[in-house]
N, C-alpha and C positions, 0 to 999 in steps of 0.2 A: 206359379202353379196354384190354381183355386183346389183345392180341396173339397169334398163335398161335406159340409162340418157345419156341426151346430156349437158357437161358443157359448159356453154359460158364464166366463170370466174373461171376457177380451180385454184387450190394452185400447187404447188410447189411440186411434192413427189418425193420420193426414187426411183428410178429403181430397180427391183428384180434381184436377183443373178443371172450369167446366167445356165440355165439349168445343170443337173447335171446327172450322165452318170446313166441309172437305172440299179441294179442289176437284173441277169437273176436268176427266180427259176423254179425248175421242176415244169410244168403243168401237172395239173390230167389228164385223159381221155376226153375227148370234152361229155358235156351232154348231154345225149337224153332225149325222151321224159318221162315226169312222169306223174303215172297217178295221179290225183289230189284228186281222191274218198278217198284216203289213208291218205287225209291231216285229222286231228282228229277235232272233235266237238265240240268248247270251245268256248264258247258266251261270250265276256265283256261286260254288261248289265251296261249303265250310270245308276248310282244312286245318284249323286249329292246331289239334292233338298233332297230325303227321307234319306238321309247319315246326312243333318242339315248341309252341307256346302255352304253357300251364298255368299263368296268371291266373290268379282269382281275385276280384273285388271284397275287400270288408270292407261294411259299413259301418258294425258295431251294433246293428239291430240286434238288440235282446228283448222284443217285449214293450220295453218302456214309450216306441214311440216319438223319439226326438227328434226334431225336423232334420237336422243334417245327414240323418240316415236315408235321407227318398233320395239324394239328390246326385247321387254314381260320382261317377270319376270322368276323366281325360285319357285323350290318347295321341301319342303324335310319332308320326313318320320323318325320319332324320337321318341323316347320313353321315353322324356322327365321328368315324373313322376315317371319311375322307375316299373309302374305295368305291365309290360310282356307285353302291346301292342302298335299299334305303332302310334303316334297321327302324327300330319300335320300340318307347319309352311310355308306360306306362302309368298311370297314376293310380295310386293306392291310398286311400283313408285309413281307420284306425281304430283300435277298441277303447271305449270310454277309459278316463283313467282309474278311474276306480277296478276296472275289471280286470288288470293284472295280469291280460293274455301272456302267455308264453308260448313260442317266438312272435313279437312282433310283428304286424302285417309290415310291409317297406315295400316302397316305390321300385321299378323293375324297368331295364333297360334288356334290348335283345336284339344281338350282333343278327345280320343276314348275311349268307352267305353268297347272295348274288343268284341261288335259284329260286328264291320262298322258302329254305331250312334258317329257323332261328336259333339260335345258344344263350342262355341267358348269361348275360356276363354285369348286371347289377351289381355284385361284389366288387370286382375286380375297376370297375368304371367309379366307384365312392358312392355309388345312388341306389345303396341298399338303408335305406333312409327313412324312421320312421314317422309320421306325421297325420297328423287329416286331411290329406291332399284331395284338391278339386279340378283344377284344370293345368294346361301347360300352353306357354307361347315357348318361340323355337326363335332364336335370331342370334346374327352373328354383331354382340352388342361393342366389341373389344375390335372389331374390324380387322381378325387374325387370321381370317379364311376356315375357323372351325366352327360349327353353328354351338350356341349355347341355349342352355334350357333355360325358364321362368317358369316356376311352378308354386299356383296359388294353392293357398289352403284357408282352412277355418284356423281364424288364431294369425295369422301375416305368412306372408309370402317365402320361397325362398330363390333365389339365383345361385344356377351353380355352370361356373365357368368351365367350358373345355379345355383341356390343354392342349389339344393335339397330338397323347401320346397315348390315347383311350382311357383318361381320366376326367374325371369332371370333380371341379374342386369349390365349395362351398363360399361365396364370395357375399353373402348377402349382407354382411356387418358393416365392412367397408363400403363396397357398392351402396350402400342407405335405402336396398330398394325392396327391406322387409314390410311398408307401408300399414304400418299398425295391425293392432289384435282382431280388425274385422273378420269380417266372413267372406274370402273373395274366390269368384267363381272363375268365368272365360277372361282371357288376358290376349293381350296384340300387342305383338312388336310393329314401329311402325315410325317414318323420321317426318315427326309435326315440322319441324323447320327449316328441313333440306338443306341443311348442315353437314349431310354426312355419315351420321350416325345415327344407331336406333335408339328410339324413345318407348316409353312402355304405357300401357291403358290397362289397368284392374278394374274390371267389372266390382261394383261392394253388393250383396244381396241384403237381408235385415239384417236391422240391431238384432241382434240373438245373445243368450247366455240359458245355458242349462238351467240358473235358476229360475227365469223367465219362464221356459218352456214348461216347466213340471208345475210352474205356477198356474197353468192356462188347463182348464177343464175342457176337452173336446171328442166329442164321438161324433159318428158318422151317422147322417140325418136318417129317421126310423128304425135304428136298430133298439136305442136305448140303453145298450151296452157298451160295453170296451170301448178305450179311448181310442182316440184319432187323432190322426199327423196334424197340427196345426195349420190353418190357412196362412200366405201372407199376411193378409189382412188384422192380425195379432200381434201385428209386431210394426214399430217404427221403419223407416228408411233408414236408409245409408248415403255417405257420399263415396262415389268412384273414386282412383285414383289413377293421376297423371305425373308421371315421373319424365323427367327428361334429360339425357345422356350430357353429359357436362365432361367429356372425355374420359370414360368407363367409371364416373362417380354421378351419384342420380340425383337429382335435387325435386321436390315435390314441388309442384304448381297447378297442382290440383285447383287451388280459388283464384291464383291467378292468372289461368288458362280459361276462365269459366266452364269447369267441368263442374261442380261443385252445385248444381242444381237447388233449390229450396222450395217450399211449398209457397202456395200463391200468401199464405200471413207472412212468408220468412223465419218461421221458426222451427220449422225442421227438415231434415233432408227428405229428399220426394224417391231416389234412385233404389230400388229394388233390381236390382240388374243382374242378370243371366247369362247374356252374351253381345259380343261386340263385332263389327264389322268396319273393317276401315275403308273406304275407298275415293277414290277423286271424284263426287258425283258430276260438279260443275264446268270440269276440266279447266281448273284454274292452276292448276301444279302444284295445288294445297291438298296433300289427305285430312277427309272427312270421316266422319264417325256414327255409325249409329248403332243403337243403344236400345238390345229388348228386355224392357222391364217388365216386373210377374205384377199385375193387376194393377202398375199406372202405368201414366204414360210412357209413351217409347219416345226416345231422344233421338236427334237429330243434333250434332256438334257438327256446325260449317267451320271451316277452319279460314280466319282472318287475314292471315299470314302476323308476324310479330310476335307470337305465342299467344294470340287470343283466338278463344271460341266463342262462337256464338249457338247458343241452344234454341232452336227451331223449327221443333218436331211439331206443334200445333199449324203452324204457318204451310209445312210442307206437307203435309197430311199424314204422317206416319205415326200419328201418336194416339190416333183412337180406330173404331173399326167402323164399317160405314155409318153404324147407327149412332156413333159418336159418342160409345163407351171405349171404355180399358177393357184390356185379353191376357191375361196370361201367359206370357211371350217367354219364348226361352231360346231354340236355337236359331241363326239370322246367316245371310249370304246374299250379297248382292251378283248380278247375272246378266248381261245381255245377251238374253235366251232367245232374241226373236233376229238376230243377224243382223240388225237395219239401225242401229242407235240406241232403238227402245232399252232402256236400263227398269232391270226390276228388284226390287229390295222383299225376299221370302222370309217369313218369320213361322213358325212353327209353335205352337199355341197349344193352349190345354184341350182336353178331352169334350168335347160337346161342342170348342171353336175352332171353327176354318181356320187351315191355315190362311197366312195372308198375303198375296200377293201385291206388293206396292209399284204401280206402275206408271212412269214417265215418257215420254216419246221423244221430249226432248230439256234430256237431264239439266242440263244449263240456265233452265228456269227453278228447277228446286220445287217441283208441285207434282204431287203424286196422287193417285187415285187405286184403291183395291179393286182389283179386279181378278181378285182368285177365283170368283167360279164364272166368270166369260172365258175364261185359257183352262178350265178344266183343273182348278185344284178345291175345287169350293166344298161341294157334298160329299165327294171321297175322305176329304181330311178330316171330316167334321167329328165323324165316334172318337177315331186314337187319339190320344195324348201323346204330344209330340215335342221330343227334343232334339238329337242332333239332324241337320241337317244342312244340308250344301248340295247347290250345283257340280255337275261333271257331266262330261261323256261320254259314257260307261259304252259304247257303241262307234264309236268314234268316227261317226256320222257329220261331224262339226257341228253340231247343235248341243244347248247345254242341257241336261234332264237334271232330275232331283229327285234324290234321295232321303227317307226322311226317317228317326230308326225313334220307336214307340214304347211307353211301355207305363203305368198307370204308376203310381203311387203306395196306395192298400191294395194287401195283399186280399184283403174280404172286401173288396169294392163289389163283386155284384151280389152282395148282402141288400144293398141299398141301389143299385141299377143293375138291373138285370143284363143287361145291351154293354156292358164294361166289366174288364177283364183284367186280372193284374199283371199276365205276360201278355203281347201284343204284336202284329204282326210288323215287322217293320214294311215302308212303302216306297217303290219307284215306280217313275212318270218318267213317261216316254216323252221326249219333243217331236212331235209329229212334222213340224215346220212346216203346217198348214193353215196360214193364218185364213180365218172363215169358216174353218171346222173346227172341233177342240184341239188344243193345240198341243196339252198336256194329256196324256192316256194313261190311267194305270196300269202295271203291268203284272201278269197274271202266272201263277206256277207252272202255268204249259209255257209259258217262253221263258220265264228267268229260272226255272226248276225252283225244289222247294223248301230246301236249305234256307238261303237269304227272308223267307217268308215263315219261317215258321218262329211262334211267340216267344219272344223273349221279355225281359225285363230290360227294353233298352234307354239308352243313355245317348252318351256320346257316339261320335261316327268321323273314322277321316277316310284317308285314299292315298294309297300310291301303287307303283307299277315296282310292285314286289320281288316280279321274275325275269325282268327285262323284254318281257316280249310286246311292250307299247301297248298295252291296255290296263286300266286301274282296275285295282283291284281295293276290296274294302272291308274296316274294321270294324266292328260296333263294340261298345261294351255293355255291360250289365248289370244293372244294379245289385252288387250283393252277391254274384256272380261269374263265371268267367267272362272273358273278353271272344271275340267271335270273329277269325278270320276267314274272310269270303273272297276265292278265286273267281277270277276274270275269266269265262272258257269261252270263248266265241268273239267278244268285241275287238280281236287283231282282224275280225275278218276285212275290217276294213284298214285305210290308211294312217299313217299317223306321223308327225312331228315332236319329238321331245327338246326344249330348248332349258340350258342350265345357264342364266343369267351372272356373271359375276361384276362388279360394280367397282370402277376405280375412284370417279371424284365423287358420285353417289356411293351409299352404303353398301358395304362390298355382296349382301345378300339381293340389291338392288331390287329394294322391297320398295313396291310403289311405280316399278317399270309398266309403262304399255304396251302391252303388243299386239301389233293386228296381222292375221295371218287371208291371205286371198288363196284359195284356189277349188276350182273345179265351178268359179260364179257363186261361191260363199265367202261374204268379209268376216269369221271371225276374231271377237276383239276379247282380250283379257286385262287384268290389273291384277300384277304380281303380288299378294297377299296373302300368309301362310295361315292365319288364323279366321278359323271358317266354323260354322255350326254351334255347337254347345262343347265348352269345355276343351275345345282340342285345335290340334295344329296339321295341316298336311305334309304331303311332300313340295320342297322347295319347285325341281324340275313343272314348268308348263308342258301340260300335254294338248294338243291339237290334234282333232281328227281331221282327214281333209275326205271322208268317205272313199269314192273311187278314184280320185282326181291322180292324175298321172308326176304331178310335181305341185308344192307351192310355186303358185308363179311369184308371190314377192311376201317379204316377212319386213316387216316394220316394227323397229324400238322404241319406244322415247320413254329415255331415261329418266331418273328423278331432279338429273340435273337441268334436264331442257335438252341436252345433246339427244339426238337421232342416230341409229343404225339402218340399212336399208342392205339385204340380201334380194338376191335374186334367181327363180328358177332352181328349188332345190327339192331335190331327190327324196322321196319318203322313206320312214323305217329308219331315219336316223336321230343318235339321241347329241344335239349339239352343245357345248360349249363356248359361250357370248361372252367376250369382254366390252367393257364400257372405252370406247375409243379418244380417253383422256386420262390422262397419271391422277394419280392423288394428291393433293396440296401438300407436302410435309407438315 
């Protein structure tokens, strides 16, 4: 996140790479005008308070201005108990320690009851927990069919295993998978070596230390006064971290994974990193990684097979922006949002830059080209400052849209820009599935009502299907604030599929499966991956819309092992259960 900031005492950083030559891809047809009448009628109606959700986010903000305070929390959708719906684990920071709050802010977990009423039951689960927590991955790392949490923080990590008896019990010592005192942000569960089992990815943001920070004179440019949140740009790099499941003990191979990035002298880490994306882009049966760093470049980890990476985000175009600078990247999701192959990698960037749309037509080559504002996300994204965000489809039209949830930094930001705000509207884009016209539309308070759009101070964002009735519904959270649950009222209009994937000789959360679903003359395609956007996790369950289409005529698997599944001609409005059609290895 750039800051708008004048340093009078900056540190020392890395220089960024220089620019790297962008690949050319075939542009669609220049968009005309659409009409907007045709966007569909789906109201997200906050229900919060009536949901029984009272979470509140501390940052710790007293004044002082310490970078850790801009930066929210996580959230993730989990079905922790095992009874078919999907409850919500919260992430909480913390008061400086000198400040001696009494009660401690603590991390929060909260049972559903299967219609959208939650209970907070944090206590009674062990994850009333206090820490400076940032994000959460969700994966079932012990292979016992209960999903477990990974919850990063400022200061190392923790893993807290489920039982299955609605406890979750603190394993991070043993486990080894505290990964040092850094600062770590979005985390992925995700099996690099098709072994079996999950392996984990910690995003590291800067070297930071409180004395650092108070060390660094900063105000916000023309005012002259009071200070200011520090840019990246004040502080050193980080290295990520790569941990890998060695049957439920973690072993770091962070340098010898090649996650371990360094500046072009080699003498310090280049990784400012915000959020991760796994996916197979090549379809070679290796998960892949990418990586948005806040003002350098964005990472690209192809996956070797062996347990090497390879980093080649200049080569594939994802690491600078057409003019072949660095952006301020923070939440990320990849998407085949156009039905037909085309894979896009969405990155969501600070206030004044486009989001970014990375796009391929044919993934297998590894060469991408932005084209957020030919599909319609270029000049809308451009004022908000933008963090979580991910693909869905919130209409369930079989096309993917996007979501993106906003929200500025300073609170006296239009001290200094008049045109910026410090709550912020969050935004969704319609998929028109009209390629030749824009393809991406904003959507406007007359069709989504005006709950979902009205300014918050947002952060993170995930999604799941809260009440059973096949359509997502969605979270945000808040910087320093509550968290914000937004009902789904209209998107059952259409059809839909819910598949719950469980994995025998692959990872039993069968993280990494493909599925393509046909019907009604749409091939939508998916890659099972629970960690999406900034800081947070969704729900396990793939949703499929098929619009009006009378049946999928055929649902296609492939596993992480190579095994296929093939259904055939099945019935909408149901939520299924997939097993992997092979035992597990003892």
């Amino acid at each position: 996140m750039i800051a708008l900031t004048l340093l009078s005492a900056p540190l020392a950083c890395t220089p960024p790479p220089p620019p790297a030559v962008i690949p050319e891809a075939k542009a669609p047809v220049a968009p005309k005008a659409f009409d907007m009448a045709t966007v569909p009628d789906v109201r997200f109606v906050e229900i919060t308070k009536e949901a029984g959700i009272d979470f509140r986010h501390a940052n710790a903000a007293r004044g002082e201005k310490l970078l850790p305070e801009t930066m929210g929390s996580g959230a993730a959708f989990l079905d922790y108990d095992g009874d078919g719906d999907q409850d919500l684990f919260l992430v909480n920071s913390d008061s400086w320690p000198d400040a001696k709050a009494e009660p401690r802010p603590t991390q929060h977990l909260y049972r559903n009851d299967g219609k959208g009423h939650f209970q907070d039951v944090s206590k009674e689960a062990g994850l009333d927990r206090s820490f400076f927590g940032m994000g959460v991955a969700v994966g079932d790392y012990d292979n016992d069919g209960d999903p477990d949490l990974y919850v990063t923080a400022l200061g190392g990590n923790f893993l807290f295993r489920n039982d299955g008896q609605g406890h979750f019990e603190d394993v991070t010592a043993e486990s080894a998978t505290r990964g040092g005192d850094g600062w770590f942000t979005s985390a992925a569960f995700f099996d690099m070596d098709n072994d079996g089992d999950l392996d984990l990815f910690a995003c590291c943001y800067v070297a930071w230390s409180e004395k650092i920070d108070r060390g660094i004179s900063t105000q916000l440019l023309g005012t002259g006064k009071g200070r200011a949140y520090d840019p990246p740009a004040a502080y050193n790099g980080s290295h990520c971290l790569l941990l890998r499941n060695d049957g439920g003990k973690f072993v770091d191979v962070s340098e010898s994974a090649g996650i371990q990035v360094r500046s072009p002298d080699k003498r310090a880490p280049l990784a400012k990193a915000l959020g991760v994306a796994p996916y197979d882009v090549d379809g070679d049966g290796k998960v892949d990684l990418a990586v948005a760093n806040d003002t350098v470049v964005n990472f690209f980890f192809h996956n070797l097979g062996g347990g090497k990476f390879e980093e080649i985000g200049l080569t594939t175009g994802i690491a600078f922006d057409q003019s072949g600078s660095t952006r301020a990247a923070m939440g990320i999701d990849w998407g085949d949002f156009k039905n037909d192959g085309t894979l896009g990698l969405a990155i969501g960037n600070f206030a004044n830059e486009m989001t970014a749309l990375y796009v391929t037509e044919k993934p297998s080559d590894l060469q991408f080209s932005d084209l957020a504002n030919i599909y319609g996300l270029g000049a809308p994204t451009q004022p908000p400052l933008k963090f979580g965000l991910f693909f869905f489809d919130y209409d369930l039209d079989g096309r993917l849209d996007l979501l993106s949830a906003n929200g500025h930094l300073e609170s006296d930001i239009a001290l200094t820009q008049a045109s910026e705000t410090y709550a912020q509207s969050a935004q969704l884009f319609w998929n028109t599935g009209q390629v030749g016209r824009q393809l991406f539309v904003l959507v406007g308070p007359d069709k989504v009502g005006p709950d979902l759009l009205r300014p918050i101070v947002g952060r993170a964002s995930t999604f799941a299907d809260i009440d059973g009735d096949g359509d997502l519904d969605v979270l945000i959270t808040e910087n320093g604030g509550p968290a914000h649950l937004f009902r789904n009222d209209g998107g059952s209009k259409n059809r839909w599929l819910r598949l719950e994937l469980v994995g025998s000789a692959s990872n039993r959360d069968a993280i990494g499966a493909k599925v393509t679903i046909e019907a009604g003359g749409i091939v939508s395609k998916r890659q099972l991956f629970l960690a999406k956007g900034y800081l947070s996790s969704v729900e396990h369950p793939l949703t499929f819309g098929i619009g009006k289409a009378e049946k999928a005529d055929k649902v296609t698997i492939v596993w992480p092992t190579g095994a296929t599944s093939e259904l055939k001609d099945i019935a909408p409005g149901q939520a299924l259960k997939i097993l992997e059609p092979a035992a597990r290895t003892p």
